[in-house]
C-alpha positions in Angstrom: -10.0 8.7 -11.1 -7.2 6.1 -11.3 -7.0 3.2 -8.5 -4.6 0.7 -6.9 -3.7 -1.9 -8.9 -2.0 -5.8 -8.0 1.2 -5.6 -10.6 2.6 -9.3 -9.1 5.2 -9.4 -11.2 6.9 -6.4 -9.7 5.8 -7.3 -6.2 4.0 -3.5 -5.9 0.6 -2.2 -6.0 0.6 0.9 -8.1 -1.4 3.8 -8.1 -1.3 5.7 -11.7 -1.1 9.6 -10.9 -3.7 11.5 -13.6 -2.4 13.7 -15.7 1.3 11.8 -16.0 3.1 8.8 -16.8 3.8 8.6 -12.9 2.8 6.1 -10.7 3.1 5.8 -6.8 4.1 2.4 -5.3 4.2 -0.2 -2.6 6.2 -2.8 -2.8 5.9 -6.0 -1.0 6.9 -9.5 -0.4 4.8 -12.6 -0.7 5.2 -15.1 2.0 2.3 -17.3 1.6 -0.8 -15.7 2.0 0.6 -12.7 3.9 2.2 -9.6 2.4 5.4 -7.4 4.0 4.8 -4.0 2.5 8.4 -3.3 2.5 8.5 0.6 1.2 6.3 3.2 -0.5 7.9 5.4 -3.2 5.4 8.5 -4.3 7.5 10.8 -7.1 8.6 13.7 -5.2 7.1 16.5 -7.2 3.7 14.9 -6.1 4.6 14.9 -2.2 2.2 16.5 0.0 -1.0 15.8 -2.2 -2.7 13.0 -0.8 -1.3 10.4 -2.9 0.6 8.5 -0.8 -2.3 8.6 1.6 -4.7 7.4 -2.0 -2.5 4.8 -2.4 -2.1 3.3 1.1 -5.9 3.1 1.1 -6.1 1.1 -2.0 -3.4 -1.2 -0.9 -5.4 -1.8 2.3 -9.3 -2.3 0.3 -7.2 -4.7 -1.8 -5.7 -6.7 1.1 -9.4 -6.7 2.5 -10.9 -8.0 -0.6 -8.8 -10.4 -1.0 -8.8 -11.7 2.1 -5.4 -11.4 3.0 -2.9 -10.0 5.9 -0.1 -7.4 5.6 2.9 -6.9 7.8 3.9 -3.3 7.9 7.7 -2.9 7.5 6.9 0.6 6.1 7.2 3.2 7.9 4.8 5.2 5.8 1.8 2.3 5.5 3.1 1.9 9.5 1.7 5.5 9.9 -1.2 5.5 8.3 -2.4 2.4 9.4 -2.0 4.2 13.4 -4.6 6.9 11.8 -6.7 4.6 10.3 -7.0 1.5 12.9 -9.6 0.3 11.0 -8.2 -1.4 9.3 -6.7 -4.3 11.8 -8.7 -7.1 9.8 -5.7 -6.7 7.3 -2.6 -5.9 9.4 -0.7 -8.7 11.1 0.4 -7.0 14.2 2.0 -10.7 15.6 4.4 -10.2 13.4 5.8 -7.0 15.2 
C-alpha cells in the first residue's frame, strides 16, 4: 500500500496511486514552520475512490509527526478537515 510522501523540492506531498505511474498531490507553501496547503490535484480517472481522502490523511499524520501547523487554503483539505476535526493539533485556524 503506497503512502504520503514530503517531496520539498516540489513543495507537495504525494501519494503514489498502485497500479500506475500516477500520483495524487498537495501542494503547499513553507512559511517558517507552518504550511499553506494551497490545492490538491487527484488524476481524474481516479476521482471518487478514496484517494483524495488517502492522501489528505497522510498529509495531516505527517504534519502531526512532525510537529508542525497547516493553514488550509484548500478547499478540498478545508473539507475534510470539517469531517475529521480531529485533527486541530495540525490546522492553524488563526490564520482564517
Amino acid at each position: 500500500m503506497s503512502t504520503v510522501e514530503d517531496n520539498p523540492a516540489e513543495r507537495r506531498f504525494e501519494l503514489a496511486i498502485e497500479g500506475s505511474q500516477d500520483i495524487a498531490a498537495a501542494y503547499y507553501r513553507l512559511e517558517g514552520e507552518r504550511l499553506t496547503l494551497t490545492h490538491t490535484i487527484v488524476p481524474e480517472r481516479y476521482s471518487g475512490q478514496g484517494i483524495g481522502s488517502k492522501l489528505a490523511r497522510g498529509v495531516f499524520e505527517l504534519l502531526r509527526a512532525s510537529g508542525r501547523k497547516a493553514v488550509l487554503r484548500c478547499p478540498f483539505m478545508a473539507a475534510y478537515y470539517a469531517r475529521h476535526p480531529d485533527y486541530e493539533d495540525v490546522v492553524d485556524t488563526s490564520a482564517e
